[in-house]
C-alpha distance (Angstrom), angle and dihedral (degrees) to the residues before:
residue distance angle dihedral
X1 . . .
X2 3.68 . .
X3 3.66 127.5 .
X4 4.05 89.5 -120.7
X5 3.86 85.1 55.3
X6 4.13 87.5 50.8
X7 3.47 94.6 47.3
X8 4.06 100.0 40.2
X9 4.26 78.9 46.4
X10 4.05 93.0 51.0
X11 3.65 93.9 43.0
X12 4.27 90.7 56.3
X13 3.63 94.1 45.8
X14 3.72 88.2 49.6
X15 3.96 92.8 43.2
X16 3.70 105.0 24.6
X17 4.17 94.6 100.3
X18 3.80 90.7 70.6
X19 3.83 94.1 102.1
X20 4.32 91.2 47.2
X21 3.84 88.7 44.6
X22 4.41 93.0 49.6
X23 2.68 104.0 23.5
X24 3.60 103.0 -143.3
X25 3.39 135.8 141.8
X26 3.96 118.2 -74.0
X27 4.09 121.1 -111.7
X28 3.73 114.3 -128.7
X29 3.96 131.0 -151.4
X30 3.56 127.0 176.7
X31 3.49 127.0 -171.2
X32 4.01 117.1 -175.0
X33 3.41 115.9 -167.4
X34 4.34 116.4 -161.3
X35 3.60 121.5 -115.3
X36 3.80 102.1 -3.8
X37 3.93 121.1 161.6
X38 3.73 104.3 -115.6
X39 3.90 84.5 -151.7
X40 3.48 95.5 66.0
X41 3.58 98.0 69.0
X42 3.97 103.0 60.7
X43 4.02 125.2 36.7
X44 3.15 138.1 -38.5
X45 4.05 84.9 19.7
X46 3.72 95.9 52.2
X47 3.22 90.9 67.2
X48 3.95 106.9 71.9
X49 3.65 97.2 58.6
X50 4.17 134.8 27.7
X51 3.39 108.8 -111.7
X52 4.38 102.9 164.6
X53 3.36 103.1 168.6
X54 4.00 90.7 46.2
X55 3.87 86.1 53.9
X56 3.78 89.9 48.3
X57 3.70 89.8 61.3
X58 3.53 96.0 50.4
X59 3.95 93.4 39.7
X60 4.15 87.1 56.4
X61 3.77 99.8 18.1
X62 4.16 139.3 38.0
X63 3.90 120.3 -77.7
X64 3.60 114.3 -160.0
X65 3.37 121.7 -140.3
X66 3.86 106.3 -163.6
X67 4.11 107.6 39.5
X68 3.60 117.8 147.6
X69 3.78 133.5 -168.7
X70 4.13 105.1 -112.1
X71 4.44 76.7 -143.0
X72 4.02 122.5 22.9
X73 3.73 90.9 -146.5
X74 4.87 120.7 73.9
X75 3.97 103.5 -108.4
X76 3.89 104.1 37.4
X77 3.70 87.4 37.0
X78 3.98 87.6 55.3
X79 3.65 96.0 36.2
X80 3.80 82.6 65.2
X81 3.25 98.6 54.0
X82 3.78 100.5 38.0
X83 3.76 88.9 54.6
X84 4.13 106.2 35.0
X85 3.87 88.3 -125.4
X86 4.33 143.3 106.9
X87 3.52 115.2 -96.4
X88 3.80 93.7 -122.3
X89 4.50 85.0 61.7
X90 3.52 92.1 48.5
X91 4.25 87.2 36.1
X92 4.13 88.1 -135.6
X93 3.89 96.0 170.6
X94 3.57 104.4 160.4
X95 3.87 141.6 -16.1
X96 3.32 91.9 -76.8
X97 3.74 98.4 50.2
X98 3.71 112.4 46.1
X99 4.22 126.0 117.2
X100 3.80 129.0 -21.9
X101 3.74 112.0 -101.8
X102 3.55 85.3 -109.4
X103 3.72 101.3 61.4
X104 4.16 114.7 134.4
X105 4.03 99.9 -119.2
X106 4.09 118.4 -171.8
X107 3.86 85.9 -102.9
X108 3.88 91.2 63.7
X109 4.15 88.8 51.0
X110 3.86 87.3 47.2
X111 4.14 89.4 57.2
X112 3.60 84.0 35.6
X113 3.92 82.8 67.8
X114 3.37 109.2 31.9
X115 3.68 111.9 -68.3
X116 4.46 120.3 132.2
X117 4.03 95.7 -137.2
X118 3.35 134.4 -164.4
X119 3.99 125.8 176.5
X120 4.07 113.2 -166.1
X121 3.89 134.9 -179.8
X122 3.40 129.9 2.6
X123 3.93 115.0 21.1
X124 3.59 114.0 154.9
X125 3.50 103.0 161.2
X126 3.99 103.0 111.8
X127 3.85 127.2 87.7
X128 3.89 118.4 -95.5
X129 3.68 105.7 39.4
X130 4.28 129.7 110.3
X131 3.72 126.1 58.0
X132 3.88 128.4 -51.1
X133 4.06 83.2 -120.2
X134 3.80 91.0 60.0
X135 3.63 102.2 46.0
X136 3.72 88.1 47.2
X137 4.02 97.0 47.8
X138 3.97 79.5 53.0
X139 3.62 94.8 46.6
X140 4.22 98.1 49.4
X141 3.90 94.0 33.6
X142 3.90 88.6 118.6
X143 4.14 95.7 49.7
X144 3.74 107.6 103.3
X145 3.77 100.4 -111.2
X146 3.88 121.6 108.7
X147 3.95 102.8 -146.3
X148 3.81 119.5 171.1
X149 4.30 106.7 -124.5
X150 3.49 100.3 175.4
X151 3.88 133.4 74.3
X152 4.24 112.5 -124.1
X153 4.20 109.9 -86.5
X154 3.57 102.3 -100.4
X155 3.83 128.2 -179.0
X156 3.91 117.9 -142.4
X157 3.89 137.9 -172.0
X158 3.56 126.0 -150.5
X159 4.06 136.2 167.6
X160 3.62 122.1 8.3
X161 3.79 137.6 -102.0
X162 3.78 90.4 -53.1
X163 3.89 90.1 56.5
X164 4.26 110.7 105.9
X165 3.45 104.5 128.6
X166 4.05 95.6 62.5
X167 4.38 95.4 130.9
X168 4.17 90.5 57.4
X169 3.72 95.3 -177.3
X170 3.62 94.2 52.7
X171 3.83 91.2 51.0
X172 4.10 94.6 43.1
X173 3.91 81.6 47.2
X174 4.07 93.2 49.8
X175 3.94 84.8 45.5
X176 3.51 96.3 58.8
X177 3.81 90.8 45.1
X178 3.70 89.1 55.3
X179 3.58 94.4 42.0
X180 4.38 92.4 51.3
X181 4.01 82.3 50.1
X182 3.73 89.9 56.8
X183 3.60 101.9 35.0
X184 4.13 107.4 33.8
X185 3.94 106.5 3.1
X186 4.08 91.9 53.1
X187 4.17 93.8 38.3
X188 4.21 93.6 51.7
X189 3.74 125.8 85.2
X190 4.30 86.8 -154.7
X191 3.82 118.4 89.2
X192 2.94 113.5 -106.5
X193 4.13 136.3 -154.7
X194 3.83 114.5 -163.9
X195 4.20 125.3 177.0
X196 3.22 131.2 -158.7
X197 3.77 124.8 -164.3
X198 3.70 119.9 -157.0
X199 3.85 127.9 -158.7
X200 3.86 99.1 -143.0
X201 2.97 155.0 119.5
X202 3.77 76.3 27.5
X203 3.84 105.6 114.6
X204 3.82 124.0 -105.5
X205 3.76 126.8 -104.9
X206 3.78 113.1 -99.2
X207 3.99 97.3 -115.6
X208 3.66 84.8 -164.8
X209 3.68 98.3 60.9
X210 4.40 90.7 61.3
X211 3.61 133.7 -105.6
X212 3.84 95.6 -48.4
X213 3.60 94.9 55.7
X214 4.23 115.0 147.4
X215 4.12 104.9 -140.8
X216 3.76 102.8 -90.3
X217 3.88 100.8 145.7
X218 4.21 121.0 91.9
X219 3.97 104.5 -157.4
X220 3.22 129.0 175.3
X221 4.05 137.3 140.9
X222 4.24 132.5 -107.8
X223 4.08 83.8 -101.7
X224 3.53 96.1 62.6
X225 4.06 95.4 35.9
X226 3.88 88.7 54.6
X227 3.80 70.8 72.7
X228 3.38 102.6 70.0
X229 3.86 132.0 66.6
X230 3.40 111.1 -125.3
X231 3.60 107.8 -166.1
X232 3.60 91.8 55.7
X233 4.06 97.4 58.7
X234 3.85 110.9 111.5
X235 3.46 119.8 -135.8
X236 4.18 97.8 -139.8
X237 3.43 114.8 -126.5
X238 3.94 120.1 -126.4
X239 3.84 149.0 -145.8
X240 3.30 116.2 -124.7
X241 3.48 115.4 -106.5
X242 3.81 93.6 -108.8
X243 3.70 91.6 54.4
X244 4.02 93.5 50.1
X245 3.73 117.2 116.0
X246 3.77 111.8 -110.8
X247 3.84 106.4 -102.3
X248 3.91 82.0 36.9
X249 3.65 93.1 59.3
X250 3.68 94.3 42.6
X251 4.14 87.9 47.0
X252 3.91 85.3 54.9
X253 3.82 89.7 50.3
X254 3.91 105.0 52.4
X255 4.18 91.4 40.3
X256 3.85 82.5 58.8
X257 3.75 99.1 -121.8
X258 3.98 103.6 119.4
X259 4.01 84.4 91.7
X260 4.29 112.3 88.9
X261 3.53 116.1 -82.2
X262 3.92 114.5 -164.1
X263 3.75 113.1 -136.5
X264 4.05 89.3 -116.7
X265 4.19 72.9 57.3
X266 3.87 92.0 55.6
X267 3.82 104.7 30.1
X268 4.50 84.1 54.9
X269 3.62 94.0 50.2
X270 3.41 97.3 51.8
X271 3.70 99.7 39.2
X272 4.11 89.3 53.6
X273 4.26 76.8 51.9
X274 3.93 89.8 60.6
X275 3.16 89.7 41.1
X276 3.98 99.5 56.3
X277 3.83 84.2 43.4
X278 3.51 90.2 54.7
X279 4.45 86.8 51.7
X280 4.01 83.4 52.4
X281 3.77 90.5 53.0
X282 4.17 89.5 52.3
X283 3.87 85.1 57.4
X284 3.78 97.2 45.5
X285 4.09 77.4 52.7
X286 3.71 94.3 50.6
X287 3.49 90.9 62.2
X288 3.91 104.8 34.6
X289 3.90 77.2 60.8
X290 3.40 102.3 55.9
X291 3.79 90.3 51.3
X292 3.59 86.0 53.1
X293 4.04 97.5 47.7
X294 4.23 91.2 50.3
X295 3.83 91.7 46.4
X296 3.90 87.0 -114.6
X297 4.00 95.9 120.2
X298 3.76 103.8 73.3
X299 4.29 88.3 65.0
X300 4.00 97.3 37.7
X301 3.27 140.7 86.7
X302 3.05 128.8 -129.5
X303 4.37 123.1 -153.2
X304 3.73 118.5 -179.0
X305 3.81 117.2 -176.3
X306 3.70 152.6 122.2
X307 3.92 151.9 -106.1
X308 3.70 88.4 -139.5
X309 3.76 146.3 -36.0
X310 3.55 131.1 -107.1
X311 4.08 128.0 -112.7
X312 4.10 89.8 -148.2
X313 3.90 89.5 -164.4
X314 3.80 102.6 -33.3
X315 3.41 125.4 139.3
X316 3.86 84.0 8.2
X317 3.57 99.6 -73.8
X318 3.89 130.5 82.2
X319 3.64 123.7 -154.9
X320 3.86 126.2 57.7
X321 4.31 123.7 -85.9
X322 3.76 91.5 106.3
X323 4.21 140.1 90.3
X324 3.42 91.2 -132.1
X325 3.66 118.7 124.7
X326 3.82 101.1 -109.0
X327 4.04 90.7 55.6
X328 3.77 109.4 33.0
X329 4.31 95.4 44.6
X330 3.78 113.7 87.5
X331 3.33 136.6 178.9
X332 3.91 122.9 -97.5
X333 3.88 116.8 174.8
X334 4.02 115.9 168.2
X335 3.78 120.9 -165.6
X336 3.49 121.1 170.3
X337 3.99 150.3 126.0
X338 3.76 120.4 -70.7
X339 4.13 82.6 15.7
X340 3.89 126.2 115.0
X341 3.70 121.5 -98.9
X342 4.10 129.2 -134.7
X343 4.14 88.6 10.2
X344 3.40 110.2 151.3
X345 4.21 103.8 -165.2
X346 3.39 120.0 -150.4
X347 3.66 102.1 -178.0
X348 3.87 110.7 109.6
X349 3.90 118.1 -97.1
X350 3.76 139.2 175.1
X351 3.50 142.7 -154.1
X352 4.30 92.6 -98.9
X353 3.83 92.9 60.1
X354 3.66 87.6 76.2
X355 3.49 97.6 72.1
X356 4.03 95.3 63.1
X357 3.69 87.3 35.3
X358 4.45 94.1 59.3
X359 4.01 78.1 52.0
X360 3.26 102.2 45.5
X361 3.74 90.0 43.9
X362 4.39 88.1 57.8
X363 4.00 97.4 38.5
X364 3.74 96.0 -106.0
X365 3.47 117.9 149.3
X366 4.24 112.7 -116.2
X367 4.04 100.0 -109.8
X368 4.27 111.3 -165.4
X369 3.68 142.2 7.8
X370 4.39 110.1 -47.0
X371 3.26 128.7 -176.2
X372 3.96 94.7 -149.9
X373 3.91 131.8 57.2
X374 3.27 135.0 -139.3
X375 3.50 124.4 -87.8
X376 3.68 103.8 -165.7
X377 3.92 95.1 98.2
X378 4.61 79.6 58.6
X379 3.91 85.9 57.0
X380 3.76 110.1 34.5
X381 3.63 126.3 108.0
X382 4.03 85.7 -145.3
X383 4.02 132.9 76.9
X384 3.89 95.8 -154.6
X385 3.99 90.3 106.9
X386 3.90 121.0 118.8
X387 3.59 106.4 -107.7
X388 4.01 103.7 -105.4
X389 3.56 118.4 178.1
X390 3.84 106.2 -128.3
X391 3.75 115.0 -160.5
X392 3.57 126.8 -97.5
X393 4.07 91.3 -134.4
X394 3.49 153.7 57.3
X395 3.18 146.0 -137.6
X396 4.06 131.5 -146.2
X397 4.15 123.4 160.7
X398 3.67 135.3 179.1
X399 3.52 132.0 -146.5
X400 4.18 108.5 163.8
X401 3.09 150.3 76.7
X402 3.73 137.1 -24.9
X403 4.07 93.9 13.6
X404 4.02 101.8 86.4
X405 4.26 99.5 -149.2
X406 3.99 124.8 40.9
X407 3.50 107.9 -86.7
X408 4.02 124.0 -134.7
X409 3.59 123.2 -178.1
X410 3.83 127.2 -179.1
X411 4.05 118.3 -169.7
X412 3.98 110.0 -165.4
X413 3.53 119.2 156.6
X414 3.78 112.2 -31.3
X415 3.53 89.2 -28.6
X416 3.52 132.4 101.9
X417 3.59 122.4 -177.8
X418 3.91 127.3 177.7
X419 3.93 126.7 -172.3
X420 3.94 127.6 -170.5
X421 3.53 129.1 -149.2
X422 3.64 116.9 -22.1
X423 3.58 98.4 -18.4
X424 3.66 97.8 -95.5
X425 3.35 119.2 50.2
X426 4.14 91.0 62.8
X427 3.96 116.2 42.4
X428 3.74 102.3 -119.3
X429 3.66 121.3 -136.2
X430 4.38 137.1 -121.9
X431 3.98 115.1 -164.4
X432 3.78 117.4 179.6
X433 4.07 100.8 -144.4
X434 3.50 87.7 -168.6
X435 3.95 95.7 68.8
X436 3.73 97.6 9.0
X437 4.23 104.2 53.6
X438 3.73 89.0 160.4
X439 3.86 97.6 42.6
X440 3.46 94.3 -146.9
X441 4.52 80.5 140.5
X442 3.66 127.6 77.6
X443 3.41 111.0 -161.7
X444 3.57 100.1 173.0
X445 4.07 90.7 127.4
X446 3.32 92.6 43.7
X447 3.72 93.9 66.2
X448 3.43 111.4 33.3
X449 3.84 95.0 168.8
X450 3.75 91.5 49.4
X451 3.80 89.0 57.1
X452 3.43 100.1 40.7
X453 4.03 92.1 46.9
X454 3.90 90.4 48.7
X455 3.89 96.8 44.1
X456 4.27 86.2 54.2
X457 3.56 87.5 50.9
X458 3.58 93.1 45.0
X459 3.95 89.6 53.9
X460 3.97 91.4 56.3
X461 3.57 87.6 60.7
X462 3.86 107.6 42.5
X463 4.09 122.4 4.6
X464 4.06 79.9 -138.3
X465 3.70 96.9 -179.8
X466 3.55 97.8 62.0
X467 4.12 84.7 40.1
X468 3.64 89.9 56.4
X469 3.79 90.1 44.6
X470 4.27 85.7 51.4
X471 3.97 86.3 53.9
X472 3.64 93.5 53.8
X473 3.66 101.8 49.0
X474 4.15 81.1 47.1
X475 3.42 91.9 60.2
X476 3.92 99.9 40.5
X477 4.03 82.8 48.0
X478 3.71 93.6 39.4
X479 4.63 91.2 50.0
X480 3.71 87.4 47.6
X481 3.04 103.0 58.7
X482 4.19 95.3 42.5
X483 3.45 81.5 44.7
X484 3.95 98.5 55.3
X485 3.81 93.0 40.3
X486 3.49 98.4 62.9
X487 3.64 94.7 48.9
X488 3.79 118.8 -179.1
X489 3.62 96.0 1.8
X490 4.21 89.2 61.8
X491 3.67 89.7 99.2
X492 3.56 93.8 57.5
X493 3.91 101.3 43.8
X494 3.37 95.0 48.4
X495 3.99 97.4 48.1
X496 3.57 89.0 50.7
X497 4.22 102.7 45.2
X498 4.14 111.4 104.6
X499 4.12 97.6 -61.5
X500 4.00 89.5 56.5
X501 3.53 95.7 130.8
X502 3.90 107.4 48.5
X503 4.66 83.6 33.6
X504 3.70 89.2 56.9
X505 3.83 91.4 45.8
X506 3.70 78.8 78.5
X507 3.27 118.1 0.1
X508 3.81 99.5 159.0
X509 3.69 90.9 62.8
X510 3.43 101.6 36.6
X511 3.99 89.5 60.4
X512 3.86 77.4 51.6
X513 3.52 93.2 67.6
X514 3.60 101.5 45.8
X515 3.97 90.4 62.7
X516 3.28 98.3 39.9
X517 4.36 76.7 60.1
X518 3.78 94.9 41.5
X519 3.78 98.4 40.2
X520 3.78 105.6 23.1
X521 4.21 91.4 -127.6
């Protein structure tokens, strides 16, 4: 551990009763990175890449072990948390249909009550937003054409051993943060609650591929790879194509991985991942600092998390959009006054149970119907809670892009079972994470009683056939009327979006296939 980490650590311990002894009110600060492994932040993960200012948070805070995105994809993922609810209530289907802009999020109860806020950075929770390519891939995912969306993962240096700021709006982003802590948060006698969303360790566009690029290219620099310990990156191991489930196999196809991939290939992309995780972790730093330097850490706290995680060649794919480990785990690190230090949490969490918790956190009473629950009573010091049985689940879906069926996955126990569609159109699939870390085997036949216990359960919590069936007519409605607004120059726009080359291979029948799906002929 560093000596900046020891010192930051000794100077909590030795300030951390300020909230007990005032009284007052708590500050908040969030800062929610994009696509960042959850496993990375406890062991064995940690290990691969430095990350101190993650491992400061779980030295002086609560790590927890089992947190899952509510939507493996940024803006439904984020409309989740912003609003405390599933994405099939708030009907978050894709990034470009999420929450109305005005949607009551827990930071507009906190300045309800009191709390100066400030939100900074990445957002993207609010309907409208993302590329015309992505909201259409999401819209025709169920037409019978296999198109490939995504550039191929590649890994790519820049700079020298000098280079650390390489993701500039990230850094101007984290500035500004630091500078509102200095200048506004430090000079007010309120509480205050700031966030501050962060692009990375999302991967970059692929300038190469045009304007309508998807983000396809890991970069980093030789600083922030010094970072990372080689000799402990896994190369994942695969199916073969053959063997893939069917939405699997067609996920593998549109991200452009189903071409051959040396393990040099593989090992580079996800060491530049570490690496850009490791970038994210300076930022997170930035700002734990400041706190430190106005005297403003010892009564905040202090959430680090993320929309989503990133499969960094797993399974075959990279990216999010799936239930597999490596995209649906995030991070979730909670340091604060009056909270426990060095817990590591094993009780399973989600993105939605932040909601109650930022209100818990402030006093204010929960107002409507959530989806999450708090998890103060998982991170306090003291036992006066009520005793509130939290479930022993969770619940992520998928609607988007580049996975052709709605997506449902339930985690309970060491199970984790995920369902398409309506059930029966799409085998579903049973892992055992217990036995089967990698999930590379479905074992959905092997325990019938498993899967039919978990799918009942499932039921009680979302009636996801007729959810599915809701998504569909969305996107039939949602085409149509793209499609009739653009009138004569359709033809054209939609040949030339991100799949251009393999669309305009055959365009005429490809146009084929999208009526048959709208009008059933």
């Amino acid at each position: 551990m560093t000596a900046l980490v020891l010192t930051l650590i000794f100077l909590f311990q030795n300030c951390g009763h300020f909230f007990c002894q005032t009284g007052s009110k708590p500050n908040i600060v969030m800062v929610m990175s994009d696509a960042f492994d959850g496993r990375l932040t406890f062991e064995p993960g940690c290990r691969v890449v430095q990350l101190p200012y993650v491992n400061y948070l779980r030295e002086l805070g609560s790590a927890f072990l089992h947190a899952y995105t509510n939507s493996p994809i940024c803006c439904p993922s984020r409309a989740a948390m912003w609003s405390g609810q599933f994405v099939h209530l708030t009907q978050s289907w894709n990034n470009y249909k999420c929450l109305d802009a005005n949607t009551t999020t827990w930071m507009d109860f906190l300045e309800a009550n009191g709390y100066l806020t400030k939100m900074m950075g990445k957002l993207d929770f609010v309907s409208g937003s993302h590329s015309v390519s992505n909201r259409v891939e999401a819209w025709t995912r169920d037409v019978p054409f296999l198109l490939r969306q995504e550039g191929r993962p590649v890994a790519q240096l820049i700079g020298n051993m000098s280079t650390v700021r390489i993701m500039k709006e990230d850094w101007k982003n984290t500035d500004k943060a630091t500078r509102w802590i200095h200048q506004t948060a430090a000079a007010s006698h309120q509480p205050f609650a700031l966030y501050l969303g962060l692009n990375l360790p999302h991967p970059y566009k692929t300038k190469s591929l045009g304007p309508t690029a998807g983000g396809s290219t890991f970069l980093t620099s030789p600083y922030w790879l010094t970072k990372v310990s080689s000799d402990l990156i896994s190369i994942p191991k695969w199916l073969p194509m053959s063997s893939m489930h069917p939405i699997d196999f067609y996920s593998t196809f549109t991200k452009n991985c189903s071409g051959v991939f040396t393990e040099d290939e593989v090992k580079s992309i996800r060491a530049f991942y570490y690496a850009m995780c490791a970038e994210a972790d300076a930022m997170l730093g930035q700002v734990i600092s400041s706190l430190r330097d106005t005297g403003l850490l010892n009564n905040t706290v202090v959430i680090f998390t993320s929309d989503h995680g990133e499969l960094a060649m797993e399974h075959r794919q990279f990216y999010k959009m799936s239930m597999f480990e490596g995209s649906s785990r995030v991070p979730l690190l909670i340091m604060g006054p009056g909270m426990k230090s060095g817990s590591l949490v094993k009780d399973l969490v989600s993105l939605v149970d932040l909601y109650p918790t930022m209100l818990d956190i402030a006093g204010i009473s929960v107002v409507g119907n959530l989806s999450g629950h708090s998890l103060h009573p998982l991170l306090s010091k003291s036992n006066h809670f009520p005793k509130i049985q939290r479930p022993d689940w969770v619940l992520s879906e998928y609607h988007g892009c580049n996975v052709n069926a709605s997506t449902y996955m339930l985690r309970s126990g060491r199970w984790k079972y995920i369902t398409y569609a309506d059930g029966q159109s799409v085998p579903p699939q049973l892992f055992d994470l217990t036995l089967d870390k990698e999930e590379l085997n479905d074992v959905v036949h092997k325990f019938p009683d498993v899967h039919v216990h978990l799918d009942k359960l499932l039921r009680t919590i979302v009636d996801y056939p007729v959810v599915s069936a809701a998504v569909h007519r969305y996107n039939k409605n949602a085409f149509s009327a793209w499609r009739d607004s653009l009138g004569k120059n359709y033809s054209q726009v939609i040949a030339n979006l991100r799949w251009h080359v393999d669309f305009q291979k055959d365009v005429l029948a490809n146009e084929r296939a999208i009526d048959r799906w709208l009008y059933g002929s």
